[in-house]
N, C-alpha and C positions, 0 to 999 in steps of 0.2 A: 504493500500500500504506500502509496506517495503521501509524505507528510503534508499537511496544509500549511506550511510556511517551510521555504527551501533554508536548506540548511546554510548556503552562504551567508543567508541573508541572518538568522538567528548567530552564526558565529560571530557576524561583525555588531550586533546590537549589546554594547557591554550593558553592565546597569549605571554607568555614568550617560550613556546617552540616552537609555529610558526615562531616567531620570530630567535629564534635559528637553527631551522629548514632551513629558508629561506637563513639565514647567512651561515651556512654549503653547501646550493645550490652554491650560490653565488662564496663560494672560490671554488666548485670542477668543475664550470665549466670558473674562470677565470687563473685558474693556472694547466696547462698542466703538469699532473704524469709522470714526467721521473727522472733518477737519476742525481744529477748532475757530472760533467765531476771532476775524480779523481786531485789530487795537481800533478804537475811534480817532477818526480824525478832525474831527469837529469837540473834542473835549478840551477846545484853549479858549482864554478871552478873546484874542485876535478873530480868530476864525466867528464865535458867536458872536459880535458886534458887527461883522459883516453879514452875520445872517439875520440878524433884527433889522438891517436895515435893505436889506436884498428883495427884489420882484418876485412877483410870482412867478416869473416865467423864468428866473435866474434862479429859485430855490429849486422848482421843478427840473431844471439843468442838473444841477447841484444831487439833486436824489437819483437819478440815471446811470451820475458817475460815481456815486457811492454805491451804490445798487451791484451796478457793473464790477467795483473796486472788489466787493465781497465776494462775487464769483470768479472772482480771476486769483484771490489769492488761494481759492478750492481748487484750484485749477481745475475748474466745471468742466465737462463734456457729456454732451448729450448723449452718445452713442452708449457711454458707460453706464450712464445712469437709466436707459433703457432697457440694456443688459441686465445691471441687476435687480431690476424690475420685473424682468421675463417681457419686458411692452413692446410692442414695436417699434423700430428705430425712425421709421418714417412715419407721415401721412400717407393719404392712400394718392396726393396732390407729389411725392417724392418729398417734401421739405421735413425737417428733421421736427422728431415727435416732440421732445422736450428743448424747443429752439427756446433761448431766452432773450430774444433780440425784441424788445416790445413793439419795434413797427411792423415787422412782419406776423406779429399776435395781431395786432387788431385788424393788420391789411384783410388776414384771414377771418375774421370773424365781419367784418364791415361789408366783407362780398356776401358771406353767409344771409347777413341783413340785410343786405341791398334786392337779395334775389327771393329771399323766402319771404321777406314781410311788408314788403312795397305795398302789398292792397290790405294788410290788416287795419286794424278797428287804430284810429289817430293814437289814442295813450298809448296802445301796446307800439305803435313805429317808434313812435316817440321814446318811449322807455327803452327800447333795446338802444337807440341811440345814444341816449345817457348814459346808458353801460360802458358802453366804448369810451365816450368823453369823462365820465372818473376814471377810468384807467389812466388817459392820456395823462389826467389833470394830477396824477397821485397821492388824488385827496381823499378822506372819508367822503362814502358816498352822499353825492347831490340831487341824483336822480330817482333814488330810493325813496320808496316813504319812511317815515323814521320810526311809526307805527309797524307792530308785526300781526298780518294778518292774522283771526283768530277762526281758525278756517284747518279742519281736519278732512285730506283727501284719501280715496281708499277705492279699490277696485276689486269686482268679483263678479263670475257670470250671473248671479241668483241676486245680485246687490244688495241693500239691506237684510233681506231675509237668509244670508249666506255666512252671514260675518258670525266669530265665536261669540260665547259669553263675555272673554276678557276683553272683547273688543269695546263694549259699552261703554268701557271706562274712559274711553277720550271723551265721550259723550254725557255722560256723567260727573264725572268728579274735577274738568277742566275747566269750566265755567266757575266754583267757588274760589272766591276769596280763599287766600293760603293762611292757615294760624298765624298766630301774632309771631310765636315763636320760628314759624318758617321765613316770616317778612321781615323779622330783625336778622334774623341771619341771612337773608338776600342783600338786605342795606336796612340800616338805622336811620339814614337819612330820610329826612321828611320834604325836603327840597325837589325831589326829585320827583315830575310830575307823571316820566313816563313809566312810576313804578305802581299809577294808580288801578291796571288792571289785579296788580297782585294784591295790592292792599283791599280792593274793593269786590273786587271780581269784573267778571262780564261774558254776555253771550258768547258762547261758540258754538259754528257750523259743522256737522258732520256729514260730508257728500261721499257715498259710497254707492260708484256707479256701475252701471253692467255695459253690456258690448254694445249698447244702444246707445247709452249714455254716454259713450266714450266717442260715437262720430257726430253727436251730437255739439257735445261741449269743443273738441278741435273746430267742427264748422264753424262754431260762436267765435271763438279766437282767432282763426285764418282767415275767416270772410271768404272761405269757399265749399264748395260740397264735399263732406268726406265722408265716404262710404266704406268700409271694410272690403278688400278682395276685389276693388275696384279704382282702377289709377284712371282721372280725369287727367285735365288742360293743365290745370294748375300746380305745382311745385310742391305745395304739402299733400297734395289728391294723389300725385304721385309714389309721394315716400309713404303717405298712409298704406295707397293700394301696393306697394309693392313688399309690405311687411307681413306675409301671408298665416301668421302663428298668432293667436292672441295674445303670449304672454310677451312678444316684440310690440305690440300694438300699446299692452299696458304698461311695458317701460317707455316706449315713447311719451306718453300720457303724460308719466312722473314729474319727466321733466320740464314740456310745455307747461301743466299746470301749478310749479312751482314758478318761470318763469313769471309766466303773465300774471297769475292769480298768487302767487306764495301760500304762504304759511306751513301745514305739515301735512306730508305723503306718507302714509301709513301700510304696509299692508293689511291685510284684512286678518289675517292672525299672530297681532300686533296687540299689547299693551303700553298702557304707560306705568311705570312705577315709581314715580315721580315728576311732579309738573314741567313742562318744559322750560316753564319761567326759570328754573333753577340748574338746567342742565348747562352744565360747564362752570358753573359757580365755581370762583379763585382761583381760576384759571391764570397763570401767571404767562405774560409776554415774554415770547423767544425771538421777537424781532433785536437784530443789530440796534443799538443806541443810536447810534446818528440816523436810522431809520427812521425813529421813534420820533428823536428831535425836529425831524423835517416834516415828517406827514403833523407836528403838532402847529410848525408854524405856515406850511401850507395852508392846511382847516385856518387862521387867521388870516392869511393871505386873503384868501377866498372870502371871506366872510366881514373886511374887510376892518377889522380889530388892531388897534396896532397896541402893545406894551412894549415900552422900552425896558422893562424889567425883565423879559421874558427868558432871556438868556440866566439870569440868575437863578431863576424857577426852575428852569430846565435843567439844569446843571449845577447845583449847589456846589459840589468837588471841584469846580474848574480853578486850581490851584497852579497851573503848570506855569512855570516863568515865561517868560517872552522870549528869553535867546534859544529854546528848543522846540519852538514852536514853527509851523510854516503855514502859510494863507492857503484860505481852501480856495477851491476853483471858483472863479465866474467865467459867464461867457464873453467876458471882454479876455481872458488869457491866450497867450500865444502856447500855449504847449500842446501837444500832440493830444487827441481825445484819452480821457483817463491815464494819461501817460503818472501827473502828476498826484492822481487819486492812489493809484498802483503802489510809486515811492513810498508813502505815507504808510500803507500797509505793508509792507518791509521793513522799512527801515528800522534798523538797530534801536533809534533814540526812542520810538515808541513801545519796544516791547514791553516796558513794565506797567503799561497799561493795557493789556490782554482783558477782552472781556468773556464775563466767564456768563454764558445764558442759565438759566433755570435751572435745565435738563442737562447740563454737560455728563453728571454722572445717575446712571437710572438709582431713585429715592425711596424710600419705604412710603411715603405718600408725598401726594401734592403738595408744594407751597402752600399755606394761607395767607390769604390776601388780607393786610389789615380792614378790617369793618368798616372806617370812613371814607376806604377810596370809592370811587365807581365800580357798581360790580359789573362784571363780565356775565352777563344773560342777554338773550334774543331780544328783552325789551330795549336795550340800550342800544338810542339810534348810531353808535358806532357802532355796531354789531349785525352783522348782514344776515350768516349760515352757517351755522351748524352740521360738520360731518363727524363721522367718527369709525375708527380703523375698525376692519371687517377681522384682517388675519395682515400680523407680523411677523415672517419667518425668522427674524433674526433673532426675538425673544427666546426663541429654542434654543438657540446658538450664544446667549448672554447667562453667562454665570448671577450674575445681579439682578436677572429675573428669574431665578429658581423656582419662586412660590409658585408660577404659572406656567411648570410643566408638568406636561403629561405627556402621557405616551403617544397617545394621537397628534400631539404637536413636535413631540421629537423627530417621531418619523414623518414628520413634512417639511420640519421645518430644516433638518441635513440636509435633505435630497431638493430641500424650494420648491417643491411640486403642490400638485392638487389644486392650485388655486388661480386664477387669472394672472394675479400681480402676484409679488413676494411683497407687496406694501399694498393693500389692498384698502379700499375706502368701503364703508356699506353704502346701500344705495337700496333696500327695503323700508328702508325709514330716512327721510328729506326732511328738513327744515330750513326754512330760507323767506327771506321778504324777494318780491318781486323783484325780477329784472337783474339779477346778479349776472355776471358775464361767466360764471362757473357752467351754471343752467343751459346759456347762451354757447359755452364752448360745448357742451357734449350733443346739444343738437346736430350742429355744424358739421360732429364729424359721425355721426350716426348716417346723418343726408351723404357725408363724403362717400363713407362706405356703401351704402346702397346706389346713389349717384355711378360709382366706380366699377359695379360687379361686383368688386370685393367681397358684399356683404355674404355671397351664396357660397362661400368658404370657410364664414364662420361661424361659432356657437352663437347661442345668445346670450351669452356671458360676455361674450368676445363684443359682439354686434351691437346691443343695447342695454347688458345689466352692466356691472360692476367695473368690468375691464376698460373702457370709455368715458367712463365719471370716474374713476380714480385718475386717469392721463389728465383730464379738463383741471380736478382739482389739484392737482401739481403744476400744471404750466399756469394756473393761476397765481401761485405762492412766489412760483419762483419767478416771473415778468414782472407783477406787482410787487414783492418784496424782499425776492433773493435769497428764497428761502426754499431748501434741496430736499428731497425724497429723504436722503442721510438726515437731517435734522429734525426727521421726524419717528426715528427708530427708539425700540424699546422704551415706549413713554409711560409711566407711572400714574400718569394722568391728566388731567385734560390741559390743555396751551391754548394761547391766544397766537393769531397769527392776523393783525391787522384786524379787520374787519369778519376774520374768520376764525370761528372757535373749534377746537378740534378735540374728540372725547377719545381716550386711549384705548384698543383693542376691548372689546364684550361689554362698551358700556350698554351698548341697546340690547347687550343678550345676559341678561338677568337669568340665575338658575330658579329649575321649575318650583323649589320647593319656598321660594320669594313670592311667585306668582300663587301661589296656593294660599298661602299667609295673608296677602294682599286681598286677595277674593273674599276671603273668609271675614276677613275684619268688616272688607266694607259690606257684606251682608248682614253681617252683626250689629251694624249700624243703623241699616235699612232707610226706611222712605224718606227720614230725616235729613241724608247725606243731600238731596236732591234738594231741599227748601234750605239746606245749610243752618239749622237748628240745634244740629246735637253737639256736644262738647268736646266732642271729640274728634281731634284732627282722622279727615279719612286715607292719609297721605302716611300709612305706617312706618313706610322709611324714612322720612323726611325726604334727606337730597336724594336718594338712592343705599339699594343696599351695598353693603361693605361687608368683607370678610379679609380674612389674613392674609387670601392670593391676592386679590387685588391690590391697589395704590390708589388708582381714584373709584368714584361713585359709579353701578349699575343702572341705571335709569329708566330701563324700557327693554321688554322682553317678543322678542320675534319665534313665532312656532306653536301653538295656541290647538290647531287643529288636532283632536283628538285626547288632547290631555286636561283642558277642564272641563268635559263634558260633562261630569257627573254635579260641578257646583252651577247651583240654581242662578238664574239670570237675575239682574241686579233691577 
């Protein structure tokens, strides 16, 4: 019998290199490969009194070439970062999937627009329009309402009569007022008006439509006939009829009716287990600092604020002497594009200001955010959408996330297999105010791939679920904020990323024995929970459950069909 390991090879393995060997395992699976976050260039007096006193159109220069500065010292490539994605390297047009060049992003999204929604209803041209012009403008959104729709969408062939017991619950328990005890720990602040849905309550709609309803509601929005199984004249009549499966026909839904319409796309054996007012609460920012500082004095730019103090506010540490300092860019400079942004992030003088983000090392939990700042939830009109990781293979591969394996994640998460991406986003559960350019990119390339042929070569994971909305919400991070696939690995809990908050791997898959609990309680509470009477909070988790694996909050459980059957409807 031939041994399973040759013998050359066991003669030359002393146990000093086992040893070395296992010590090499050791560090590459407890130290997660990303680059770290560049030095600020913008953390001196000199630099921030030119940016108090700089254009809008000279700060927006200013952020491109800091933006740029950040990806260059990763030394970014797209082709790599597709790689280890498993994504595709192109578009189905040849241009590169993850290009981070922002004019060729919106070139592509602005033909998208120009040719799908010329005959739509005026707000909806309109608001896709505005999509584009916040990007340009690299401000919090302008175009957006600052309200979040309160509006639960949902798809099933039998529609309402289809959906689980635990689905009631968005329909039920979303409309109440949150306890005091959940509104203080959303924010103390009483200032803050647009936290009145929580404090007070208010209606919410629950549309859970069938295949009727579904060419019905696209007609309403594209202003043409769309029929199932039927390609008309028209450019959506097309892509509808050329999408011959229902469950391609329901991912397309997801997304039109989050653009145009927002609020939350639920599947139909979907709960919530905590309000969405609170999902992503203390979520701490992984943006670059000079990022932060710029989109804060752009938003005054725009809005047309001036403080001369702001630089102080912005930067209380800015202590650095003046002879190691050097002037950031305007566009009146002679230097080469980003030549002089680049130096800054090199050079020797600044390394001992290295900025360390959040998450540089995965935590036993979240940050908390102190109580008095702004919190980080969908009502806050900085805050757009809301996604959160489906499956992270590298977590298998991170010593630091121990608590969160198992055996089913070991063996996928070695080999990166079974999944669309290796960084996957969900996409059975949306949240988002209208008109986001995220919503807006996965359209674009849904149409590309059916447009191209393409699409009859792929799944519909590939075509319209998961694989297409996790690409969208990456080229969105990283065009808007310069922010990589890698900086979103092994995360402990939820982040802030600009205008996008992002919930860490199983926030929306809460274990069954949480959903049981949940159910139970609010039956026990009964008819009262609906008039909001009884004294008792019906929201058993608070923010979501927690346990020992986790880092951050569960929030919302997907998979419903067949496992509360037996608890009585609410």
């Amino acid at each position: 019998m031939r041994p399973l390991i040759p013998r050359n090879l066991t003669r030359s393995l002393s146990p000093a290199k086992l040893l070395l060997a296992f010590f090499l395992f050791v560090l590459y699976v407890y130290f997660p490969f990303h680059n770290a976050q560049p030095p600020s260039i913008l953390d001196n007096p000199e630099s921030q009194e030119r940016l108090a006193a700089a254009s809008l159109a000279e700060l927006v220069d200013i952020y491109e070439q800091v933006r740029s500065g950040i990806l260059d010292h990763q030394h970014y490539n797209s082709s790599a970062v597709a790689s280890r994605l498993r994504a595709p390297v192109t578009l189905p047009d040849g241009s590169p999937n993850f290009d981070p060049r922002l004019a060729n992003y919106v070139d592509r999204l602005r033909r998208f627009v120009d040719e799908y929604f010329r005959n739509t209803p005026n707000h909806i041209i309109a608001g896709a329009r505005g999509a584009l012009k916040d990007v340009i403008r690299r401000a919090p959104p302008q175009s957006r309402p600052d309200a979040f729709p309160a509006k639960v969408w949902s798809t099933h062939p039998s529609g309402n009569d289809g959906v689980e017991a635990g689905f009631d619950l968005w329909r039920s328990l979303l409309p109440l007022p949150l306890s005091r005890k959940l509104v203080k720990e959303l924010s103390p602040r009483q200032d803050l008006g647009w936290l009145k849905p929580a404090r007070e309550g208010q209606p919410w709609e629950v549309i859970v439509t069938d295949d009727d309803g579904l060419d019905r509601w696209v007609s309403e929005w594209t202003s043409e006939r769309i029929s199932r199984g039927i390609q008309g004249e028209g450019k959506w009549s097309k892509l509808w009829g050329g999408l011959d499966r229902g469950v391609l026909r329901a991912d397309l839904f997801r997304y039109v009716s989050m653009f145009v319409a927002g609020g939350i796309y639920s599947d139909s054996d979907t709960m919530p287990i905590s309000h969405p007012y609170l999902w992503g609460l203390n979520a701490p920012s992984i943006l670059h600092k000079d990022i932060e500082t710029l989109i804060t004095l752009i938003n005054k730019a725009l809005t047309g604020e001036q403080d001369p103090s702001i630089k102080d506010r912005l930067n209380p540490r800015s202590t650095m002497p003046n002879d190691t300092t050097a002037s950031i860019i305007t566009p009146n400079d002679t230097t080469t594009p980003h030549e002089d942004t680049i130096d800054r992030y090199t050079d020797d003088r600044y390394t001992d200001q290295t900025y360390t983000p959040p998450y540089s090392r995965p935590s036993r939990r979240a940050p908390i955010v102190p109580l008095g700042e702004v919190p980080a939830t969908i009502l806050n009109p900085e805050i757009s959408i809301i996604v959160a990781i489906e499956w992270d293979s590298m977590i298998g591969r991170t010593l630091g996330m121990w608590r969160s394996w198992t055996w089913f994640r070991l063996t996928r998460s070695w080999p990166d297999c079974c999944f669309p991406r290796g960084l996957e986003m969900v996409q059975n559960l949306l949240v988002s105010k209208p008109f986001h350019p995220i919503m807006l990119d996965t359209l674009a390339t849904i149409s590309e791939l059916v447009d191209s042929g393409v699409a009859k070569q792929l799944s519909p994971l590939d075509l319209t679920g998961p694989g297409p909305f996790t690409d969208a919400v990456f080229r969105y991070l990283l065009v808007q904020y310069g922010v990589t696939p890698d900086d979103l690995r092994s995360l402990r809990g939820p982040v802030r990323v600009g205008d996008v908050l992002i919930l860490q791997e199983e926030a929306w898959h809460a274990p069954e024995k949480a959903i049981r609990r949940l159910l139970s309680h609010v039956q026990s509470i009964g008819s009262s929970v609906m008039g909001g009477r009884s004294g008792r909070d019906p929201w058993l988790f608070g923010q979501g459950w927690e346990d020992w694996q986790s880092g951050g909050k569960k929030v919302a459980y997907h998979g419903l069909t067949g496992i509360v059957s037996e608890v009585p409807c609410i």
